[in-house]
C-alpha positions in Angstrom: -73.7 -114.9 -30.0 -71.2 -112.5 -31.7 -68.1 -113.5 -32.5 -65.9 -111.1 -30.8 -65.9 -110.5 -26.8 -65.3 -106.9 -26.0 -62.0 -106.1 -24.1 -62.9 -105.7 -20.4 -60.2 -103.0 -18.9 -57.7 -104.5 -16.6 -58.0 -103.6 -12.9 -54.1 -102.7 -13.0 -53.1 -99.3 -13.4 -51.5 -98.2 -16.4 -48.0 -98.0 -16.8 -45.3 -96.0 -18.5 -42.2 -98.9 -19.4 -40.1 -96.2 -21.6 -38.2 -94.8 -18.8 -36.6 -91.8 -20.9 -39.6 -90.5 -23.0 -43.0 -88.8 -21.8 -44.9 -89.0 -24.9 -44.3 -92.5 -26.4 -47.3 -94.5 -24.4 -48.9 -98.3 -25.8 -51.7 -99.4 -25.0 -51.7 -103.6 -23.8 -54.3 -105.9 -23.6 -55.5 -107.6 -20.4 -53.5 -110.2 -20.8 -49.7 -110.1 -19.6 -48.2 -112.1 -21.9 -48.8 -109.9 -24.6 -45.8 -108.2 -26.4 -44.7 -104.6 -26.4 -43.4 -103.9 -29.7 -41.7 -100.3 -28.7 -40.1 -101.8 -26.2 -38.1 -104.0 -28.9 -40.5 -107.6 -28.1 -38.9 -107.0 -24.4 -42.0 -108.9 -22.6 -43.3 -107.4 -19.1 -42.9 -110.6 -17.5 -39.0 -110.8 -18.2 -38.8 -107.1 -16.5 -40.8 -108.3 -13.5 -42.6 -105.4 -12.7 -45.0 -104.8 -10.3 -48.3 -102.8 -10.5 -45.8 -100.6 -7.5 -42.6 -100.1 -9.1 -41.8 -96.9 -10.9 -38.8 -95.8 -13.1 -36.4 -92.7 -11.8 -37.4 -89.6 -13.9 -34.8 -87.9 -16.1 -34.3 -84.0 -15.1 -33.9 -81.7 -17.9 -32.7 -78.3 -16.9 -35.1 -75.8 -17.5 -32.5 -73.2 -19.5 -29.8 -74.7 -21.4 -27.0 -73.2 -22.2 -25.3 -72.4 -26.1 -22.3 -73.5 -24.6 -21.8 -76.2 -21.9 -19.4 -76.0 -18.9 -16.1 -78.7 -18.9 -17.5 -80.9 -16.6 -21.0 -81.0 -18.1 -19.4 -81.9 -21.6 -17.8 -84.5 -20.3 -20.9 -85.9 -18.5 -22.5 -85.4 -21.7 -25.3 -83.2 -19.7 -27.2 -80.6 -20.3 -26.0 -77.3 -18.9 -27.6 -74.2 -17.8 -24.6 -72.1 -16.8 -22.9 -68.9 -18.6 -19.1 -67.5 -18.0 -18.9 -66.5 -15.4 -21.5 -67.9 -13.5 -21.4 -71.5 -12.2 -23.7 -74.0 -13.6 -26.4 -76.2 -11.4 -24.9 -79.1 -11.9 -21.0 -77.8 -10.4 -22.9 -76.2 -7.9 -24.7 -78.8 -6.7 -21.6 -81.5 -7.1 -19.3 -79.0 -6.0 -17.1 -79.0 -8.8 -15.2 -76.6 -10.5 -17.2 -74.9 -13.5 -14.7 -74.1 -16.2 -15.6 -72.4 -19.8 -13.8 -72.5 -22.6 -15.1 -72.0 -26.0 -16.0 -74.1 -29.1 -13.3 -74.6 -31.2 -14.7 -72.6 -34.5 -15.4 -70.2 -32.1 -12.4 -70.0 -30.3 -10.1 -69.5 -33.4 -12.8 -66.7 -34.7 -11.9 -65.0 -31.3 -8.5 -65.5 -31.6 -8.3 -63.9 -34.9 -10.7 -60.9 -34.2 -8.2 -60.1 -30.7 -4.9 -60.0 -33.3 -7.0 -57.5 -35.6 -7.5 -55.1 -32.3 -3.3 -55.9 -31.2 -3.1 -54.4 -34.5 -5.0 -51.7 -34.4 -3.6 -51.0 -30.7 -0.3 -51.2 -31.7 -0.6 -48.7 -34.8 -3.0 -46.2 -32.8 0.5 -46.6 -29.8 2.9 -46.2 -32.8 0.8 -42.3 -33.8 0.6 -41.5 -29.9 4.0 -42.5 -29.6 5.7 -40.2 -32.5 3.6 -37.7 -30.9 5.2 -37.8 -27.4 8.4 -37.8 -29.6 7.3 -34.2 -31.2 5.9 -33.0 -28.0 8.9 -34.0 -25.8 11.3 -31.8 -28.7 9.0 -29.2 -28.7 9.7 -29.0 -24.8 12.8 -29.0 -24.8 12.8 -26.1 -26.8 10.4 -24.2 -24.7 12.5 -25.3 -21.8 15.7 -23.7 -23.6 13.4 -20.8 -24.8 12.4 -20.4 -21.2 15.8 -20.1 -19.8 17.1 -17.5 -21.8 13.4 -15.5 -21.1 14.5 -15.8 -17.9 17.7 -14.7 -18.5 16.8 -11.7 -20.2 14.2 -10.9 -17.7 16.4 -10.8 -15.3 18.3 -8.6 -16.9 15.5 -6.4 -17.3 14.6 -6.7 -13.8 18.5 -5.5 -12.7 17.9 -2.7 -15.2 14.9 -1.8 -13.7 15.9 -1.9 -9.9 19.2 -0.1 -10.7 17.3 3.4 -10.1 14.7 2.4 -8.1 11.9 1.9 -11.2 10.7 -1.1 -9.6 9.4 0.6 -7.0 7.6 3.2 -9.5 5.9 0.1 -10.8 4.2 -1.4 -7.5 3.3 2.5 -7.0 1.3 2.8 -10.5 -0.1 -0.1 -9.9 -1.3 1.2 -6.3 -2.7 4.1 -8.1 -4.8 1.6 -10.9 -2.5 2.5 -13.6 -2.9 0.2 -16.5 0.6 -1.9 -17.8 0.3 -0.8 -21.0 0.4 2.6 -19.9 3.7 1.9 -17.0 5.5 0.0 -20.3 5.4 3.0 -22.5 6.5 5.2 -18.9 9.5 2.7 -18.9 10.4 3.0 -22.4 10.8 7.0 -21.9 12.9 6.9 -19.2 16.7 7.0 -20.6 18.5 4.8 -17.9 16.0 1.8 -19.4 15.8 2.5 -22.7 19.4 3.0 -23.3 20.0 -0.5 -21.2 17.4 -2.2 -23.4 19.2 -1.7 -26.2 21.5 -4.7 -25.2 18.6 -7.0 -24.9 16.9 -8.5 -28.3 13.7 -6.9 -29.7 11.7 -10.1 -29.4 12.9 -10.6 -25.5 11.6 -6.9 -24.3 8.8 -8.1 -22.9 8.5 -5.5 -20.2 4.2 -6.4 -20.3 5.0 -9.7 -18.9 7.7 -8.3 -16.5 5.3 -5.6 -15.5 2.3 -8.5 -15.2 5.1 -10.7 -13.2 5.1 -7.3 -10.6 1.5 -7.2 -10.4 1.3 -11.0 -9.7 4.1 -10.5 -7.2 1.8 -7.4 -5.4 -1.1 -8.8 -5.5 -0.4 -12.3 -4.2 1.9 -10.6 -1.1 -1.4 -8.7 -0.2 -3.5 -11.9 -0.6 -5.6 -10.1 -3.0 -5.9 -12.5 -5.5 -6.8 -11.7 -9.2 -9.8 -9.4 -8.5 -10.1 -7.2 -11.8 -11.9 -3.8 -10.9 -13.8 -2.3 -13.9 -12.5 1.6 -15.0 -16.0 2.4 -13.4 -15.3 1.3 -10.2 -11.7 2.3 -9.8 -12.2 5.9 -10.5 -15.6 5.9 -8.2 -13.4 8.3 -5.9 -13.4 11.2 -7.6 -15.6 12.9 -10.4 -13.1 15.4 -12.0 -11.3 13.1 -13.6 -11.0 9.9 -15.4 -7.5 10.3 -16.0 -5.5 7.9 -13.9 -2.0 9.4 -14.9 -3.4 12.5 -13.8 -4.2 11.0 -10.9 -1.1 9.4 -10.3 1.1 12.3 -10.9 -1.2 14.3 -8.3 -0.6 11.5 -6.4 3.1 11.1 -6.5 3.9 14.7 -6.3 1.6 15.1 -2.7 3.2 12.1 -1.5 6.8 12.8 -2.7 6.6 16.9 -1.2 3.7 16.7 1.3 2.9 13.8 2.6 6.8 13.4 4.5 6.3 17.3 5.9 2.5 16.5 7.0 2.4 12.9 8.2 -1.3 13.1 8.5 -2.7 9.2 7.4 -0.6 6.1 6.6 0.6 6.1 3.2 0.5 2.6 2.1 -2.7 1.7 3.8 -4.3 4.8 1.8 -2.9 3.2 -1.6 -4.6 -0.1 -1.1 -7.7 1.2 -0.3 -7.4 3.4 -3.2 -6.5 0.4 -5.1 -8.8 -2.1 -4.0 -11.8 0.0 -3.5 -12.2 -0.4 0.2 -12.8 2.7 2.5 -11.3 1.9 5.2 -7.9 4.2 4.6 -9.4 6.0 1.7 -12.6 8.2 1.0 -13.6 10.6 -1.6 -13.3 13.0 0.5 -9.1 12.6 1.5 -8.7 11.8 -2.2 -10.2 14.9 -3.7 -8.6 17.1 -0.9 -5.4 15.2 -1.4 -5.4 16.1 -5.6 -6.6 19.9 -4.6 -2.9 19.8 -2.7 -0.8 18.3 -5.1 -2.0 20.8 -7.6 -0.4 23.4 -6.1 2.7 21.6 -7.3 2.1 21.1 -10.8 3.5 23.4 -13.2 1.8 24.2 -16.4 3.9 22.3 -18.3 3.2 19.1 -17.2 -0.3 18.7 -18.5 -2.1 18.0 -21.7 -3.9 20.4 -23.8 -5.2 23.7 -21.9 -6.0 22.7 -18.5 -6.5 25.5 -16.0 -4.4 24.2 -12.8 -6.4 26.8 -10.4 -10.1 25.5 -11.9 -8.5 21.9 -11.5 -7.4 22.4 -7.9 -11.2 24.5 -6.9 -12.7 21.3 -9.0 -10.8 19.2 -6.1 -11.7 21.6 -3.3 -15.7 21.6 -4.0 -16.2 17.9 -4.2 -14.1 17.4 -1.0 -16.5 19.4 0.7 -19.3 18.1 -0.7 -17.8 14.2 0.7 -17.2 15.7 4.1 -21.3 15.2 5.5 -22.1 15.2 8.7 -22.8 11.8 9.2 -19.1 11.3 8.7 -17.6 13.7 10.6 -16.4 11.4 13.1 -14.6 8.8 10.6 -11.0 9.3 10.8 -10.8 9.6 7.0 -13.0 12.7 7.1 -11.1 14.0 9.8 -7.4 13.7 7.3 -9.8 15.2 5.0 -10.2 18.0 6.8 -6.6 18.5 7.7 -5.4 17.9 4.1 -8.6 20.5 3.0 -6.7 22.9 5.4 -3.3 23.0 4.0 -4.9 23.3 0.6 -6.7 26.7 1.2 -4.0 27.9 3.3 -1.5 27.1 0.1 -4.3 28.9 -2.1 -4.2 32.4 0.0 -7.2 31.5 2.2 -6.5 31.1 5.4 -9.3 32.5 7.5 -11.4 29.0 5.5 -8.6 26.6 6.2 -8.1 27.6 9.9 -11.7 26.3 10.2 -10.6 22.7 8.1 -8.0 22.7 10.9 -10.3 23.3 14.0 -13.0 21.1 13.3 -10.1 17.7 12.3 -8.7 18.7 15.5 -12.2 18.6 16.9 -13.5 15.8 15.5 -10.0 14.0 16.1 -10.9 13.7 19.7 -14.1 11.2 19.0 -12.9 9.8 15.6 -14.1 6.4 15.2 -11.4 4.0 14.0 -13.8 2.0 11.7 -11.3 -0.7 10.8 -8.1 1.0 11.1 -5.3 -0.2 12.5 -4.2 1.5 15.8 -0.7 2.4 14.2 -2.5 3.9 11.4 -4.3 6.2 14.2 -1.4 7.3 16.0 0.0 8.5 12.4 -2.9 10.5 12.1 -3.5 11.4 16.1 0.1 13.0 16.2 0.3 14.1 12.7 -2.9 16.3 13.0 -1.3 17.3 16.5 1.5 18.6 15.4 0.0 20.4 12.4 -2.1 22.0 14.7 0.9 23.5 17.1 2.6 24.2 13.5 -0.2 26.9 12.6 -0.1 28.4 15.9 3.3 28.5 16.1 3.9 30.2 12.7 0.3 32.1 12.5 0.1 33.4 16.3 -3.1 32.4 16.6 -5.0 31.9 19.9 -4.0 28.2 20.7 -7.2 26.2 19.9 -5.5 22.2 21.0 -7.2 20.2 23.4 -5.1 18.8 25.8 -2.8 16.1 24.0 -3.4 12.7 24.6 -1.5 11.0 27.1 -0.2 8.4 25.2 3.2 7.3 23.7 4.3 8.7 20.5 4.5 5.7 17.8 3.4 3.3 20.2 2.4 0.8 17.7 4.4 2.2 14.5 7.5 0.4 14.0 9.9 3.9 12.7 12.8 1.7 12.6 11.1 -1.1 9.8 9.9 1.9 7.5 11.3 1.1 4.4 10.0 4.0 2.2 12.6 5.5 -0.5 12.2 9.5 -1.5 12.8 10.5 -5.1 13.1 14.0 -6.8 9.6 13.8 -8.0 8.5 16.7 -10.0 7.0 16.0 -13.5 6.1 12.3 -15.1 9.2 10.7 -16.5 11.3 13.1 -14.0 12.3 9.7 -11.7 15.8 9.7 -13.4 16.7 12.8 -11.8 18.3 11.8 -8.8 18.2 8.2 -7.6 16.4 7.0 -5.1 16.9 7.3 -1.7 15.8 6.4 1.9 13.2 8.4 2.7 13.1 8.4 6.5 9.8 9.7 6.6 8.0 8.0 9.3 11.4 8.6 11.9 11.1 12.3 10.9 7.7 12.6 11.7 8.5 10.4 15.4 11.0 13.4 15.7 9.0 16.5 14.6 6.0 15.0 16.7 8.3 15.2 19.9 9.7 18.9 19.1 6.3 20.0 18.4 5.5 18.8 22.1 8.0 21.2 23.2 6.9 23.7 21.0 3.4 23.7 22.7 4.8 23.8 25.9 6.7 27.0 24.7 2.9 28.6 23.1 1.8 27.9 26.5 4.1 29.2 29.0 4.2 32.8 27.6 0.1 32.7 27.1 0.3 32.1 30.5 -1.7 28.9 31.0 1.4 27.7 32.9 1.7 30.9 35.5 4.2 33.1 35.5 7.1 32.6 33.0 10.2 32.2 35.1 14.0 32.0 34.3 13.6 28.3 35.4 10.7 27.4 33.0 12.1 29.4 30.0 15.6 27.5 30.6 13.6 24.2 31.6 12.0 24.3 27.9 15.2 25.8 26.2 17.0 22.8 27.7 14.4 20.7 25.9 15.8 22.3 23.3 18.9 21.2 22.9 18.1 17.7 24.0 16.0 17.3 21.2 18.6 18.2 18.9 21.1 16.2 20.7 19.4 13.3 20.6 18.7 12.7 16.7 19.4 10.1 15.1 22.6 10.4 12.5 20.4 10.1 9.8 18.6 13.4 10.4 21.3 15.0 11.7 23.0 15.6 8.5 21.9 19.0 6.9 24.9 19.4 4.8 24.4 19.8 1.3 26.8 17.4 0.4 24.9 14.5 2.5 21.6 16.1 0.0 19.7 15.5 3.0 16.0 14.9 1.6 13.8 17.8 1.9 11.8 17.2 5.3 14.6 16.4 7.0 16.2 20.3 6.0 12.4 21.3 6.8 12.7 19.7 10.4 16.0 21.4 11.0 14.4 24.5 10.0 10.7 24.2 12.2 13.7 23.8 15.7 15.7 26.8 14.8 12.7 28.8 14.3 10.9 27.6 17.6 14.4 28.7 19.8 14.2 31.5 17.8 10.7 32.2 19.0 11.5 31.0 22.5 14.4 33.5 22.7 12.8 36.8 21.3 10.5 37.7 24.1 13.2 38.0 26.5 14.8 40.9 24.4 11.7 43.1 24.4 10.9 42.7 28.5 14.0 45.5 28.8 14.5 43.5 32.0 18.1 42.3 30.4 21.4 44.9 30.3 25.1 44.1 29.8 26.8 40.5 28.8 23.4 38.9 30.0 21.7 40.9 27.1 24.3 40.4 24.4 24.8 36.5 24.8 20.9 36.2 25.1 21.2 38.1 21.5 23.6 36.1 20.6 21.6 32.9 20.9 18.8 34.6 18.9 21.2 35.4 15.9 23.2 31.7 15.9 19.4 30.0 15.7 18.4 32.5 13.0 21.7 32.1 10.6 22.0 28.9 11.1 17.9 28.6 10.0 18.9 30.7 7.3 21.9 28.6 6.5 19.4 25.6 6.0 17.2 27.1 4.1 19.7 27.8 1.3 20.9 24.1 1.0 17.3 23.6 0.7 17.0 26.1 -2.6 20.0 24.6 -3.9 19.0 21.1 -3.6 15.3 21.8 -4.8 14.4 24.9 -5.4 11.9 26.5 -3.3 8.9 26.0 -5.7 8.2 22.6 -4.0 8.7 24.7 -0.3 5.2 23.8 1.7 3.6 27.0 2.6 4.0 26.8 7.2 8.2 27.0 5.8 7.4 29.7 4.1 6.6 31.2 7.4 10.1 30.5 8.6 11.2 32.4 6.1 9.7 35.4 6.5 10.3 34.7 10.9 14.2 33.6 10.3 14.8 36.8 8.0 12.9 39.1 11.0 15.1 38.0 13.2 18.6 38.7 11.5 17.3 42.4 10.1 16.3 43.2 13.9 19.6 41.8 15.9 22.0 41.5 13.7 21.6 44.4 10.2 25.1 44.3 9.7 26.0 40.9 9.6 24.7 40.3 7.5 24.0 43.3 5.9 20.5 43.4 6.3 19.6 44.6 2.8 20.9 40.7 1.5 18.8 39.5 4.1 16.0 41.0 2.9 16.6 40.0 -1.0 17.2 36.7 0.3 13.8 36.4 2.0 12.1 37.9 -0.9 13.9 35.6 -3.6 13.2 32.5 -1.7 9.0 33.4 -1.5 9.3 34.5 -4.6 10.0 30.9 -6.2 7.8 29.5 -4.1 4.8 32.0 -4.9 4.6 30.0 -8.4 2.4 27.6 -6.8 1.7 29.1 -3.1 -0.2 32.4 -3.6 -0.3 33.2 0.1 3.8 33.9 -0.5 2.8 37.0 -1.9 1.1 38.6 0.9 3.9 37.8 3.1 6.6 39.3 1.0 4.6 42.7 0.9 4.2 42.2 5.3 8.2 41.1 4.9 9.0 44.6 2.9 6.8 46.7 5.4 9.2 45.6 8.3 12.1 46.0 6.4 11.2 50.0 5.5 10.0 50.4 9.4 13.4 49.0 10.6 15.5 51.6 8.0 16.6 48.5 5.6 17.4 49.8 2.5 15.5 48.3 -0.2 17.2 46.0 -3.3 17.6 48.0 -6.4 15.1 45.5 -8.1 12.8 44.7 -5.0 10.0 45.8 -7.2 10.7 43.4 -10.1 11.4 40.8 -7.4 7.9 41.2 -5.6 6.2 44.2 -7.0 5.3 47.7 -6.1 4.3 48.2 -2.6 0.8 48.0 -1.9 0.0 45.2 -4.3 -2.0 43.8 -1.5 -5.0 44.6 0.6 -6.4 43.8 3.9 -8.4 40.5 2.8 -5.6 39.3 1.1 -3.3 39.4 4.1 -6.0 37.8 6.7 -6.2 35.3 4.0 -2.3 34.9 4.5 -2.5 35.0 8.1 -5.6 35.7 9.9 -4.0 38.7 11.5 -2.8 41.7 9.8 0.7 40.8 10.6 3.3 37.6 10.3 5.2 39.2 14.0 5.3 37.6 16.7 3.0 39.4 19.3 5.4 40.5 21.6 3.2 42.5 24.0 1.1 39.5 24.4 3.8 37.1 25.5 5.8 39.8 27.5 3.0 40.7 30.4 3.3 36.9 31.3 7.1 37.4 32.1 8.2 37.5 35.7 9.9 40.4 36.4 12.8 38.6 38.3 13.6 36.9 35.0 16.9 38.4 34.3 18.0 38.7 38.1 17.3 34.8 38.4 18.9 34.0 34.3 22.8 33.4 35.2 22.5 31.1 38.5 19.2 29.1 36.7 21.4 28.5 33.2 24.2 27.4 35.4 21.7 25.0 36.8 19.8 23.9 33.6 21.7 24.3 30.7 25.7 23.8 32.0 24.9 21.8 35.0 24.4 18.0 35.2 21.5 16.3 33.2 18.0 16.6 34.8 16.7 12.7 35.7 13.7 12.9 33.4 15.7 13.3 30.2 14.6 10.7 27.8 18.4 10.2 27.2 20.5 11.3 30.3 23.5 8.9 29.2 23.6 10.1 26.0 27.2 12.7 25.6 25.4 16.4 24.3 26.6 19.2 22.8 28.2 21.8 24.7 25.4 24.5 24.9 27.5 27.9 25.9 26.1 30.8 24.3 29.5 31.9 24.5 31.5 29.6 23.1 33.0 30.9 20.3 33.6 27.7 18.6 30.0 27.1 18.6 29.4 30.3 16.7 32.6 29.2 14.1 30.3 26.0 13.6 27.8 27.8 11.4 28.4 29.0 7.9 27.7 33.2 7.8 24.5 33.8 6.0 26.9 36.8 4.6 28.8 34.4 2.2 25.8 32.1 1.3 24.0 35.8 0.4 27.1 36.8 -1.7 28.4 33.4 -3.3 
């Protein structure tokens, strides 16, 4: 039998006694009095466990973290929470889960944040010299800044004293450049002797200039759009020049533009300006250049330019612009207008009377296309009015369709026009005179409403209105002196003293010419005898001399080079007049030398004075006038003109007024009903539709003599 007895294993399970470890396992006999020497000789029957009881595991967090929470240290448990997170353990018991750091590794931390104050505070120290500099640099610019200011606005007083500010905004309408308007500014003498008193360094007239240009553009809510040289001078072909252009520009709208109201001046410069075609086309702004070059003397340009090729250059590409697709756009229609007075100016007026009939024509269908309906009653009354003015002064068949029935200036404010007039004549000739109120758009309100009457007079003696009676000659006559009556004081002055500006003289001129012409027919009828006959003469001669009297304060204020070529018309009409009713006083010889004299100056740039000074001489010789000593030197020799050149004057081969035509239309009781119907009309109370019946007029006796004491002699203007 051997001598060992194998170890039967027991029926009880096996069981783990260490409680804390997982790995450390011993293996017991059968028997359970045997000793457990891991568990330190602890025997299982002093522990009294049962094959059913089993010891609580430990839990071990699965991630342990480098460094524990408060709470956990002082459990002395692992803990698997990280700042700022809370750890399993708080979380669970509800605690609060604080952090703080290891000793070493606080006091590393501690000394690594008072390196970085360091560093902060030397990097605040650099910034903070900085903001030192800065803020003493500032206050220098701030001082700087005030004395710029202070010299600029000395610059601006100098500049506003004679009206150069308002030059400025107007070359920068035109696209001048400011380098180009600084060196215009330094040439005039009223600035550059001012800017003497301010310090080289502080002339900054680019910025001031800029500062204008800002100003402009931001009050037309323009913004800073820059237009390329290509673009702005997309208007015309002839010329890249825009002082050229300017001074074409300046001289139409400084001599023209306030005669011929014809399109709204400042909505025309914008447009220009800005490229848009609503006020502008190439069309108005070649025909506008064509003009205005009737006005330039040879003088004023650079190297060898032709003015007469210059002006043609003009003429052909406005005709080219003007297409028959836009006939009916009011800016071809000014066109057309402005097309006319430039051919009539250049001694063609059978072409221009055909400019004239087809704006008038097309005026009646003209599409606004984004005009303003102030804009168009500038240009509906102007064209109007220009119309009547060629009939009036040509004595052509009226071609007018019936004038609209609307309200002159309806929607144009006359009394907010603050436009200013200066003696514009060459560039850098703004110093002449200073500037002035120019009136313009109240002047052409004014001519607008004579030029009503005016076709009212064309039309009674054509005899669209029947018969012309004493009561509708002295109905219109009446008009008349209304008219005059009722004008404002600021175009009522016509002394040369008061240096009216030149359209207002012009207007003054265009109503004693029409009673003129209202008057005249009635001494050819030979209806008229006695006192009737001389105070009807009478009338005539006051209208003429005083005429005449104008249009000598107009040659002494300005010469009559700038005189538009319809005045010189009245010239030729006004002198007519005083040679045929009144030769001795004046004598009519000084009548005629001063007729001739006046076209004479103006013939420099108006060829079509020419023709009329030969037609002026011919009367002159058929009414026994004896001729100037030097009337050949003045005009030259008789016959210097042929047929074409005086229907290229005026259409006919005379200036006269067609008496025969108008007479036949004349009732034949005329004179018998003249002294009761003047009683009525002209001395009697105010007729109910006068536009100003409360208004205290004039007295209006042909006989007074007071009223003939009124007006200077033409005699001692001739002979001063």
């Amino acid at each position: 039998m051997p001598s060992h007895r194998p170890i039967v294993p027991s029926d009880s399970p096996r069981v783990n006694i260490l409680g804390d470890s997982s790995s450390g396992t011993a293996s017991g006999s059968g028997n359970s009095g045997s000793t457990d020497t891991a568990n330190g000789g602890r025997s299982g029957s002093d522990e009294s466990l049962t094959s059913h009881e089993v010891p609580k595991k430990r839990r071990v967090p699965g991630a342990v973290a480098a460094i524990a929470c408060m709470e956990c240290r002082k459990a002395r448990q692992k803990c698997d929470g990280s700042s700022p997170h809370t750890c399993t353990r708080c979380q669970t018991r509800r605690l609060e889960c604080r952090y703080e750091p290891h000793t070493k590794t606080r006091k590393e931390l501690l000394l690594q944040e008072i390196a970085n104050l360091k560093r902060d505070n030397s990097r605040l120290k650099h910034i903070n010299e900085e903001v030192v500099h800065d803020a003493d640099e500032l206050r220098e610019q701030h001082q700087g800044l005030q004395d710029l200011h202070g010299w600029q606005q000395l610059i601006l007083d100098i500049l506003g004293r004679d009206g150069h500010d308002h030059d400025i905004i107007k070359r920068l309408r035109a696209g001048e450049d400011s380098e180009s308007i600084a060196r215009w500014l330094c040439e005039q003498e009223s600035v550059s002797s001012q800017l003497h008193f301010v310090p080289p360094n502080e002339r900054g007239l680019l910025d001031i200039i800029g500062a204008f240009e800002h100003h402009y553009r931001r009050e037309d809510g323009l913004g800073n759009d820059k237009r390329s040289d290509t673009m702005r001078l997309r208007w015309t072909e002839v010329t890249a020049s825009q002082t050229l252009l300017g001074h074409l520009f300046d001289l139409y709208f400084t001599w023209v533009h306030p005669v011929h109201m014809l399109f709204s001046e400042i909505d025309f410069y914008e447009s220009f300006r800005t490229n848009n075609d609503t006020y502008c086309s190439a069309a108005l702004v070649n025909a506008i250049c064509a003009m205005a070059c009737h006005l330039v003397d040879a003088g004023d340009l650079d190297g060898d330019i032709d003015i007469d090729a210059l002006a043609q250059a003009f003429m052909n590409q406005a005709r080219q612009e003007v297409m028959p697709k836009n006939y009916t756009l009011l800016t071809s229609v000014q066109a057309l207008a402005v097309m006319y007075l430039a051919d009539l100016s250049s001694g063609k007026a059978r072409s221009a009377t055909g400019y004239l009939r087809a704006s008038v024509e097309f005026l009646k269908a003209a599409e606004l296309d984004g005009q303003s309906l102030a804009a168009r009653e500038i240009s509906l009354w102007g064209i109007q009015t220009l119309n009547t003015t060629s009939t009036g002064m040509t004595y052509q068949k009226m071609y007018a369709p019936e004038l609209p029935h609307v309200a002159r200036f309806h929607h144009v404010d006359i009394q907010a026009d603050k436009a200013v007039w200066r003696f514009y004549r060459t560039v850098g000739d703004q110093r002449v005179l200073p500037v002035r109120p120019s009136h313009a758009t109240m002047t052409a309100f004014y001519q607008s409403a004579l030029f009503r009457i005016i076709h009212e007079s064309l039309n009674l003696y054509c005899g669209l209105r029947g018969a012309a009676t004493a009561e509708a000659i002295l109905n219109t006559y009446r008009r008349y002196l209304d008219w005059e009556s009722d004008l404002p004081d600021t175009l009522r002055t016509v002394e040369v003293e008061a240096q009216p500006v030149p359209h207002i003289l012009y207007l003054h001129v265009q109503y004693h010419v029409a009673v003129v012409q209202h008057l005249t027919p009635l001494l050819q009828t030979g209806y008229f005898e006695g006192s009737n006959l001389q105070e009807l003469r009478r009338l005539v001669i006051r209208h003429a001399q005083s005429g005449a009297e104008i249009l000598e304060h107009y040659r002494r204020l300005y010469s009559m080079r700038y005189l538009m070529p319809l005045l010189s018309f009245c010239v030729v009409h006004l002198g007519d007049a005083l040679i045929r009713y009144s030769p001795d006083d004046p004598p009519a010889s000084d009548t005629v030398e001063f007729a001739l004299g006046l076209l004479q100056q103006a013939s420099v740039g108006f060829p079509i004075c020419g023709p009329l000074q030969e037609l002026f001489k011919r009367t002159a010789m058929d009414c026994g006038v004896k001729m100037p000593a030097n009337v050949d030197e003045i005009t030259g020799p008789l016959g210097s003109y042929g047929v074409d050149d005086i229907l290229d004057a005026c259409t006919r081969l005379d200036y006269k007024q067609p008496i025969d035509q108008s007479t036949r239309h004349i009732d034949e009781n005329v004179a018998a009903d003249w002294p009761s119907k003047w009683q009525d009309i002209v001395n009697g109370p105010h007729r109910p539709d006068s536009p100003r019946s409360t208004r205290r007029r004039k007295s209006t006796s042909a006989s007074s003599s007071d009223s003939n004491d009124q007006h200077m002699r033409i005699a001692s203007l001739l002979n001063s």
